[in-house]
Backbone as XML, in Angstrom:
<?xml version="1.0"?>
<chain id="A" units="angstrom">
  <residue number="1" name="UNK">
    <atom name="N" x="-41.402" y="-67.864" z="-19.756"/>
    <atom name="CA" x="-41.772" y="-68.006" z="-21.141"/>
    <atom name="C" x="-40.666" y="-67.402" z="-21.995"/>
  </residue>
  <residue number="2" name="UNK">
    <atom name="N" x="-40.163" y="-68.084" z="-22.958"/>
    <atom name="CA" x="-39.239" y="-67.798" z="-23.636"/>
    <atom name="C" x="-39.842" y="-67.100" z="-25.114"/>
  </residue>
  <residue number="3" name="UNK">
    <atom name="N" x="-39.521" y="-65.831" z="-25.329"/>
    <atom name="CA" x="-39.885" y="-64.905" z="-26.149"/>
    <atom name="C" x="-39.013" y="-64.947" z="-27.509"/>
  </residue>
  <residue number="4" name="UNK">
    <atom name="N" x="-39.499" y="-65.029" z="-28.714"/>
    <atom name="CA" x="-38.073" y="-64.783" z="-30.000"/>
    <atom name="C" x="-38.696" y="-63.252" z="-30.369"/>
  </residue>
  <residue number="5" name="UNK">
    <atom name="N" x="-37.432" y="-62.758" z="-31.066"/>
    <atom name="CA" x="-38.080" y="-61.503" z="-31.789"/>
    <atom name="C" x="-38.097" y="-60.575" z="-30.997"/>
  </residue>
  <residue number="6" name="UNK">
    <atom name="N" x="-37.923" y="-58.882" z="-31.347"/>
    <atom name="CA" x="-37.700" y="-57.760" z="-30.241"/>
    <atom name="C" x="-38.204" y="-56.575" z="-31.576"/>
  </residue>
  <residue number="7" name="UNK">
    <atom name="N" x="-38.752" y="-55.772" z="-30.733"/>
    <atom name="CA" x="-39.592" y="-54.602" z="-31.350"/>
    <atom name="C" x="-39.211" y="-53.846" z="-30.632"/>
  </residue>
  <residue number="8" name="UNK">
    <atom name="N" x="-38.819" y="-52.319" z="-31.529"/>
    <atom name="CA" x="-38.516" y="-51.401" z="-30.153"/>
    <atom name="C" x="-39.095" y="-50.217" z="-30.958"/>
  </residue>
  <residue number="9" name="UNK">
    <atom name="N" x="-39.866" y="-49.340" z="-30.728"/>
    <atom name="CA" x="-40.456" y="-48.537" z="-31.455"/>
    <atom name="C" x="-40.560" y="-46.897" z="-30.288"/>
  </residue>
  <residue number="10" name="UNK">
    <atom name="N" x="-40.339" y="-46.055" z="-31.457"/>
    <atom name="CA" x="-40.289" y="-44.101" z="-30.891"/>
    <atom name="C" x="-41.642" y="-43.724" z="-30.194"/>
  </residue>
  <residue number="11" name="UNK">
    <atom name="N" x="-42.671" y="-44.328" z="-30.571"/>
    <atom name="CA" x="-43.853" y="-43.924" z="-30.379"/>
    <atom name="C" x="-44.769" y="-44.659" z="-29.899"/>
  </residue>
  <residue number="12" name="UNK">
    <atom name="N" x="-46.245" y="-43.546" z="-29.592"/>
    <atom name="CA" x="-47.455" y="-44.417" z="-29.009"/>
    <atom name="C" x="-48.007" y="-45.438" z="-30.097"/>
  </residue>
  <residue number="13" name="UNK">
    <atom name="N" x="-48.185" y="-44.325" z="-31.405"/>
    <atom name="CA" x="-49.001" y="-44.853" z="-32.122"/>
    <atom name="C" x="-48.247" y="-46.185" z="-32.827"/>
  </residue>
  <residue number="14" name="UNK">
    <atom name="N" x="-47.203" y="-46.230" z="-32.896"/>
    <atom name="CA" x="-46.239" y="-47.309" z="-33.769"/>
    <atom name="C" x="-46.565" y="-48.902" z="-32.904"/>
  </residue>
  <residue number="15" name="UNK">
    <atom name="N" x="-46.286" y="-48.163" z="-31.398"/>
    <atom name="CA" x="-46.630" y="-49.432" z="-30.318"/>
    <atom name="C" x="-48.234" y="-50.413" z="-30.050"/>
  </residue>
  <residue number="16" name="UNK">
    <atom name="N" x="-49.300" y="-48.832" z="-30.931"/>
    <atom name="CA" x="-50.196" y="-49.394" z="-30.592"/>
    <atom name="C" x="-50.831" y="-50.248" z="-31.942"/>
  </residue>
  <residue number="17" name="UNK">
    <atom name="N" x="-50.575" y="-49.792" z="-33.184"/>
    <atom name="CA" x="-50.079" y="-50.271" z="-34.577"/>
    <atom name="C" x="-50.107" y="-51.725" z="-33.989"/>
  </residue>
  <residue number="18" name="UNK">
    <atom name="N" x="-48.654" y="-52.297" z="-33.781"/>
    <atom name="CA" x="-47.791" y="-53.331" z="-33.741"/>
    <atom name="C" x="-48.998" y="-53.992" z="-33.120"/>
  </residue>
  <residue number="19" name="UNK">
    <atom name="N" x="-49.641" y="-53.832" z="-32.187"/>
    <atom name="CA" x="-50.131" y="-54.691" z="-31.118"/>
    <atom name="C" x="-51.722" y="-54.975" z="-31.704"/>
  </residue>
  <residue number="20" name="UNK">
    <atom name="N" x="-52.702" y="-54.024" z="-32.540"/>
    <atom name="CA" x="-53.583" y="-54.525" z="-33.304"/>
    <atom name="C" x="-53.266" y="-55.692" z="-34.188"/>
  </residue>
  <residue number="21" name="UNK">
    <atom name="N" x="-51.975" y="-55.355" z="-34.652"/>
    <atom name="CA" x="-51.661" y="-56.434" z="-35.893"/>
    <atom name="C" x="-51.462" y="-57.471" z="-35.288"/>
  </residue>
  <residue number="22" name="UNK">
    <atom name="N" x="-51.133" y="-57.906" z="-33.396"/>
    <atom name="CA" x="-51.073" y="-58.993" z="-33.343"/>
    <atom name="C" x="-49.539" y="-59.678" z="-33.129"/>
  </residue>
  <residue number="23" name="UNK">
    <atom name="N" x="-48.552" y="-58.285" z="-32.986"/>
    <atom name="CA" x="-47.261" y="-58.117" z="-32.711"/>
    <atom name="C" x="-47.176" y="-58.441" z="-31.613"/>
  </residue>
  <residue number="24" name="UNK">
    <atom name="N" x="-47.328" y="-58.537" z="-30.934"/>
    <atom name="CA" x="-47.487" y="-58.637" z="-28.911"/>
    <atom name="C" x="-48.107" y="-57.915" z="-28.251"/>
  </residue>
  <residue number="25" name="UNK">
    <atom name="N" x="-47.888" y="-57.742" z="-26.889"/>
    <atom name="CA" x="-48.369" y="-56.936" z="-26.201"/>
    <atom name="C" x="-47.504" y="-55.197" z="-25.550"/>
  </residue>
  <residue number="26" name="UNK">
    <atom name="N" x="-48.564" y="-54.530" z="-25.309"/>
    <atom name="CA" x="-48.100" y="-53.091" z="-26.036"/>
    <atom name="C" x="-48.445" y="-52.611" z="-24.405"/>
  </residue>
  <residue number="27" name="UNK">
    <atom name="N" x="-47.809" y="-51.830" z="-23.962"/>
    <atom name="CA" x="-47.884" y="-50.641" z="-22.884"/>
    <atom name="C" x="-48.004" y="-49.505" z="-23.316"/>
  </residue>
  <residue number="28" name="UNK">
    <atom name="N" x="-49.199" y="-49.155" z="-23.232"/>
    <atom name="CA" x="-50.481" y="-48.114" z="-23.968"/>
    <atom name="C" x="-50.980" y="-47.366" z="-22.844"/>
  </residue>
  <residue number="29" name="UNK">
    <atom name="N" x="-51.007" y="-46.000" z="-23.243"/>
    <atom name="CA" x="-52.020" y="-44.951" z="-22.333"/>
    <atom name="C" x="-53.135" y="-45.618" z="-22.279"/>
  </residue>
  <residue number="30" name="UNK">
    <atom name="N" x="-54.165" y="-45.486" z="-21.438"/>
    <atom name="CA" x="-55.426" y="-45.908" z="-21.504"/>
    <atom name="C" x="-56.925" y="-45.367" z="-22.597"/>
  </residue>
  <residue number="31" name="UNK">
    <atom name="N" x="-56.494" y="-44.174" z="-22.253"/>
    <atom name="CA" x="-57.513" y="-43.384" z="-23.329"/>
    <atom name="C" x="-56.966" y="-43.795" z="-24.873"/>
  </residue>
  <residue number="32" name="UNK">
    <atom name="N" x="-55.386" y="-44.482" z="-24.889"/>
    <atom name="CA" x="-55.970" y="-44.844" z="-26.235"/>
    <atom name="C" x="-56.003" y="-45.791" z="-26.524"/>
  </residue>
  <residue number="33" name="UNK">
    <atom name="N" x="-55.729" y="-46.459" z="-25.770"/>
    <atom name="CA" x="-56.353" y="-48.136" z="-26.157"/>
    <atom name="C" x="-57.687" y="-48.535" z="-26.208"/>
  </residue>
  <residue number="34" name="UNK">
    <atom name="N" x="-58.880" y="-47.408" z="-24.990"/>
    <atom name="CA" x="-60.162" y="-47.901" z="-24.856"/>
    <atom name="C" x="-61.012" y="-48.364" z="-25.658"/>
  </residue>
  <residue number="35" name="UNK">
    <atom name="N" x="-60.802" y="-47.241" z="-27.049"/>
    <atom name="CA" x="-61.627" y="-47.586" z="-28.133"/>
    <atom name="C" x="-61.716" y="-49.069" z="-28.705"/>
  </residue>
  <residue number="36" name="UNK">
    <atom name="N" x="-60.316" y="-49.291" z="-28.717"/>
    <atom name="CA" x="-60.325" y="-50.736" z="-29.288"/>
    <atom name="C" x="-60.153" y="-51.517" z="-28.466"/>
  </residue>
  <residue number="37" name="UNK">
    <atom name="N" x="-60.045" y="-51.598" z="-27.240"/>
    <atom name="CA" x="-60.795" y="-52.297" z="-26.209"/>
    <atom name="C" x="-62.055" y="-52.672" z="-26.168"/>
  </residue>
  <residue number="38" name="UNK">
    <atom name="N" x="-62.909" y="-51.851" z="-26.698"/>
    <atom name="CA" x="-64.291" y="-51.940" z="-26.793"/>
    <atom name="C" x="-64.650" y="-52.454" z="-28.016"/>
  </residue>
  <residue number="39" name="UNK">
    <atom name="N" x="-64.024" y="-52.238" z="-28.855"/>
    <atom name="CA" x="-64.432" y="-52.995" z="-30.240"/>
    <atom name="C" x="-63.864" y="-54.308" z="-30.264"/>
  </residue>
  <residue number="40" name="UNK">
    <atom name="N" x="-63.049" y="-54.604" z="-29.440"/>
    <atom name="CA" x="-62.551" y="-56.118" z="-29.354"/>
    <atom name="C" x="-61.535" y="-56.270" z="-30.193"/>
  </residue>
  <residue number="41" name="UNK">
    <atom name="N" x="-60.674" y="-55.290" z="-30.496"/>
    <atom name="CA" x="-59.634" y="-55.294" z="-31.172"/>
    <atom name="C" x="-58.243" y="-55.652" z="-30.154"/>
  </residue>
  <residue number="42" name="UNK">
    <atom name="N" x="-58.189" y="-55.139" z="-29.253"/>
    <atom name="CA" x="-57.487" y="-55.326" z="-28.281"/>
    <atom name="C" x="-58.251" y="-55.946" z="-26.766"/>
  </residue>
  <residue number="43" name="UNK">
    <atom name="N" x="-57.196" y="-56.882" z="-25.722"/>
    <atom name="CA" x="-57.914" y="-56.989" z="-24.493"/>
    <atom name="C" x="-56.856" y="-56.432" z="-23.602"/>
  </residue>
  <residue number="44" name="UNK">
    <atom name="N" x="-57.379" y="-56.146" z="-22.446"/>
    <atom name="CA" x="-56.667" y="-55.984" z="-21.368"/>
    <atom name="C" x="-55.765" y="-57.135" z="-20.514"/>
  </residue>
  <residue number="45" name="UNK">
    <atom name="N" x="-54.499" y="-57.011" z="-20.637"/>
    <atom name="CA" x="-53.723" y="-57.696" z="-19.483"/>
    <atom name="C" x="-52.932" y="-56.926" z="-18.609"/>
  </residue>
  <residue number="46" name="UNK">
    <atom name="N" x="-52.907" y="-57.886" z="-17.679"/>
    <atom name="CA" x="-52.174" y="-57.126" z="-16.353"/>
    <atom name="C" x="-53.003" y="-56.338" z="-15.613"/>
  </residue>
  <residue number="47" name="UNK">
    <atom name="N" x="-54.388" y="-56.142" z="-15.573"/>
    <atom name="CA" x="-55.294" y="-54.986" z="-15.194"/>
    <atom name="C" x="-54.582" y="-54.689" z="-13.804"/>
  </residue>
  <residue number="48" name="UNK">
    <atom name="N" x="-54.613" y="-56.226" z="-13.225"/>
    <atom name="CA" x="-54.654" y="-55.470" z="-11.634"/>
    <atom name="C" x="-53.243" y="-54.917" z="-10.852"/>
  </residue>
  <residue number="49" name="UNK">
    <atom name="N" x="-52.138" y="-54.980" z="-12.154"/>
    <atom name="CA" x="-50.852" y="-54.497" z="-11.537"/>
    <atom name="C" x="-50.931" y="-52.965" z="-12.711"/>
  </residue>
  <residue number="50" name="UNK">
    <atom name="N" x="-52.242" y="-52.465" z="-12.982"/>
    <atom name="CA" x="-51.635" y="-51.389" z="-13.654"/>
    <atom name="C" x="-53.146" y="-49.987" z="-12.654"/>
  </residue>
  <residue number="51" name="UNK">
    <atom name="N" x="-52.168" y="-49.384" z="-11.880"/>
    <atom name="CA" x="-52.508" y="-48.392" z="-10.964"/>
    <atom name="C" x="-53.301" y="-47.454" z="-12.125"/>
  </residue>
  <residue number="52" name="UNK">
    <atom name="N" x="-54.338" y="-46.740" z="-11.081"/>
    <atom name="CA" x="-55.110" y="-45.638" z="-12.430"/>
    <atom name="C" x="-54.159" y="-44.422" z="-12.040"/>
  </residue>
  <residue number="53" name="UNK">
    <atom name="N" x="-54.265" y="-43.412" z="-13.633"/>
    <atom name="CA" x="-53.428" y="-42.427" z="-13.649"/>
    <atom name="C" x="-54.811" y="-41.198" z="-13.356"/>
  </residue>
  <residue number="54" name="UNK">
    <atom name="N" x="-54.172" y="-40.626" z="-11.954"/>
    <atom name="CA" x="-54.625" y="-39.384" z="-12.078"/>
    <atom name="C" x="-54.609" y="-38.015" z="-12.972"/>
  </residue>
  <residue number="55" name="UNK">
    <atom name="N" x="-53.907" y="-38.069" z="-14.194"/>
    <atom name="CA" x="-53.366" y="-36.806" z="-14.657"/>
    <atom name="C" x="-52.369" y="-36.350" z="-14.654"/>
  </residue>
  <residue number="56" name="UNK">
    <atom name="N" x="-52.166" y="-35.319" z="-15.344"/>
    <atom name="CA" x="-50.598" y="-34.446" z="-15.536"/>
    <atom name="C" x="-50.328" y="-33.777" z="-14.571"/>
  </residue>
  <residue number="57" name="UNK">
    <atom name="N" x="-49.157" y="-33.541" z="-13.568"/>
    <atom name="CA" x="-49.076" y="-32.554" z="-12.692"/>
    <atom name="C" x="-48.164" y="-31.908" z="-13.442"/>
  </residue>
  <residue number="58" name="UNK">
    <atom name="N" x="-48.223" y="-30.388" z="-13.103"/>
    <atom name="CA" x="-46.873" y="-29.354" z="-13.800"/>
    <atom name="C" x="-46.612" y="-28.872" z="-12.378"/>
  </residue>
  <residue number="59" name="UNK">
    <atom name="N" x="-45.277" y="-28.954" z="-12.460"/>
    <atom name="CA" x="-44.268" y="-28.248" z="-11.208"/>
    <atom name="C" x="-43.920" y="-27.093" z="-11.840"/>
  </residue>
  <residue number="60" name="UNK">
    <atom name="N" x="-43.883" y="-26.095" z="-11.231"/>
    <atom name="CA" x="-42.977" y="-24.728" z="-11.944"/>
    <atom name="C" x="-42.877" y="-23.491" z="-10.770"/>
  </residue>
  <residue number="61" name="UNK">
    <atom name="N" x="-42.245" y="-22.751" z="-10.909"/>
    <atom name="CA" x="-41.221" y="-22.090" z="-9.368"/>
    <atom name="C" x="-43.034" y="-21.004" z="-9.595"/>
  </residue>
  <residue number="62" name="UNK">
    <atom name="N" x="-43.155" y="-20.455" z="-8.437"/>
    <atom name="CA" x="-44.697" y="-19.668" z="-8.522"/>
    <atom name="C" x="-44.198" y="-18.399" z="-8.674"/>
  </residue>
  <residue number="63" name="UNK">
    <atom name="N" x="-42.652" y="-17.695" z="-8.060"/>
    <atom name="CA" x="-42.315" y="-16.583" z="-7.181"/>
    <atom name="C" x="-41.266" y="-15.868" z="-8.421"/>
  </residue>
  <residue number="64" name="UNK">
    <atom name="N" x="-41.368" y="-16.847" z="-9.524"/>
    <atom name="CA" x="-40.843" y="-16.118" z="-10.690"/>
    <atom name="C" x="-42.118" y="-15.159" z="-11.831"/>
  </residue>
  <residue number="65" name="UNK">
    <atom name="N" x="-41.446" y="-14.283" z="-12.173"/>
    <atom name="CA" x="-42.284" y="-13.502" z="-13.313"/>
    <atom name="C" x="-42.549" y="-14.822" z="-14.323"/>
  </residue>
  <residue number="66" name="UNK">
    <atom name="N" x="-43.471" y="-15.354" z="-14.782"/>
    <atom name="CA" x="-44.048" y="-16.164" z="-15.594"/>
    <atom name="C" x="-44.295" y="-15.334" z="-17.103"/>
  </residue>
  <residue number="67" name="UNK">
    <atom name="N" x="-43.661" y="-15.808" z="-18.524"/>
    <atom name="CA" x="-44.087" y="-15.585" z="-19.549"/>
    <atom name="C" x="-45.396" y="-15.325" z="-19.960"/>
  </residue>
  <residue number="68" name="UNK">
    <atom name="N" x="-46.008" y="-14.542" z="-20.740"/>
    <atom name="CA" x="-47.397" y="-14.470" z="-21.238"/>
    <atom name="C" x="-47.853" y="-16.120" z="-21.946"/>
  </residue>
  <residue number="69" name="UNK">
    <atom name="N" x="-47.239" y="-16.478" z="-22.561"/>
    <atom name="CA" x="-46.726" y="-17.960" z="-23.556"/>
    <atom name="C" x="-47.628" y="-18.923" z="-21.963"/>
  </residue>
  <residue number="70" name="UNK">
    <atom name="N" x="-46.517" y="-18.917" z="-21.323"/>
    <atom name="CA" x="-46.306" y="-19.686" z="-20.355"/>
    <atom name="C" x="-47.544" y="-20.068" z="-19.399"/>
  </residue>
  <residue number="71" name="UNK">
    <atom name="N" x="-48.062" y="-18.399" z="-19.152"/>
    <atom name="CA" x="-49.278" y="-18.516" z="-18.383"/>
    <atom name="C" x="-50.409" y="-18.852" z="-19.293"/>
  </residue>
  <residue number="72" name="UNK">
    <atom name="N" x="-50.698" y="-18.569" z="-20.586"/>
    <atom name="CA" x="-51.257" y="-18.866" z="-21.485"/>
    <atom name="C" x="-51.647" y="-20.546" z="-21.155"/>
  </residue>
  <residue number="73" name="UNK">
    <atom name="N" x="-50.460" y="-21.291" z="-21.270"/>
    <atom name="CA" x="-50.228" y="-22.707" z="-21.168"/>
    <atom name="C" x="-50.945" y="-23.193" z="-20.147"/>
  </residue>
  <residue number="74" name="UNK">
    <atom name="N" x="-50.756" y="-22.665" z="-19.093"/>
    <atom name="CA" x="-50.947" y="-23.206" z="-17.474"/>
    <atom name="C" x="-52.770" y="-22.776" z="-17.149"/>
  </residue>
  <residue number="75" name="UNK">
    <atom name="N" x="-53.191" y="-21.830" z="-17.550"/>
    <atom name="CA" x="-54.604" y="-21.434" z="-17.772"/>
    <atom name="C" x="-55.135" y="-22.733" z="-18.503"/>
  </residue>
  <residue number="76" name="UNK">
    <atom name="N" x="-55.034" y="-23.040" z="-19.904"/>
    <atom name="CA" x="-55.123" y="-23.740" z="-20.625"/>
    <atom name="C" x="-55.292" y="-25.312" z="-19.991"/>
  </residue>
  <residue number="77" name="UNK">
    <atom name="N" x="-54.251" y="-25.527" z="-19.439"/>
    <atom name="CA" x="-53.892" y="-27.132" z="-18.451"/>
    <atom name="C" x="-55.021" y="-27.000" z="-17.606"/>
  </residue>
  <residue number="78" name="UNK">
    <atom name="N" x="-55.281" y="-26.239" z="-16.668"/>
    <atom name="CA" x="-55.769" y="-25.612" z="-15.203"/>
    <atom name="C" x="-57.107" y="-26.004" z="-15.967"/>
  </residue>
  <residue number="79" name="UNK">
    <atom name="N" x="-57.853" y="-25.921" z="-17.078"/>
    <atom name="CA" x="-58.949" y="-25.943" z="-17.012"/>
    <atom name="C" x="-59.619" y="-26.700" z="-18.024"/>
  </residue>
  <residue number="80" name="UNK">
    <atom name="N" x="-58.446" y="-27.214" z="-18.748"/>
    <atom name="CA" x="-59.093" y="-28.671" z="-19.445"/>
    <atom name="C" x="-60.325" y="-29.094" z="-18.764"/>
  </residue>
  <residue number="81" name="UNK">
    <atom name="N" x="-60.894" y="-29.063" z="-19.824"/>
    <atom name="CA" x="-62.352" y="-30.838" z="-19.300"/>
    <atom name="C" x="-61.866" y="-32.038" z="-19.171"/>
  </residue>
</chain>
């Protein structure tokens, strides 16, 4: 399929903007597309080539003294709902 026209945008929200209005199709986190998934503002394509995301992993050395800031952060991550 031969495509005219190119969009290149910094952000989620700009990408997800473009794609309500009907700009094309947008490669979107899931949590934020759902809403308007459900309102029928947007549909899903590609479902079955797009793998589910388990979450954020953070790598970080264990055997170093860790910032107050830092551990603050990682508490915080660790126990999101």
């Amino acid at each position: 399929m031969r495509v005219e026209g190119q969009l290149t945008f910094n952000g989620t929200s700009q990408r997800l903007n473009a794609a309500l209005a009907g700009l094309g199709v947008a490669y979107l986190p899931e949590d934020l597309a759902l809403p308007h998934i459900a309102a029928g503002r947007l549909i899903r394509v590609l479902e079955d080539w797009c793998p589910p995301y388990p979450g954020y992993h953070l790598y970080y050395p264990s055997r170093r003294q860790a910032s107050s800031a830092f551990t603050v952060l990682v508490d915080a991550l660790r126990y999101r709902p």
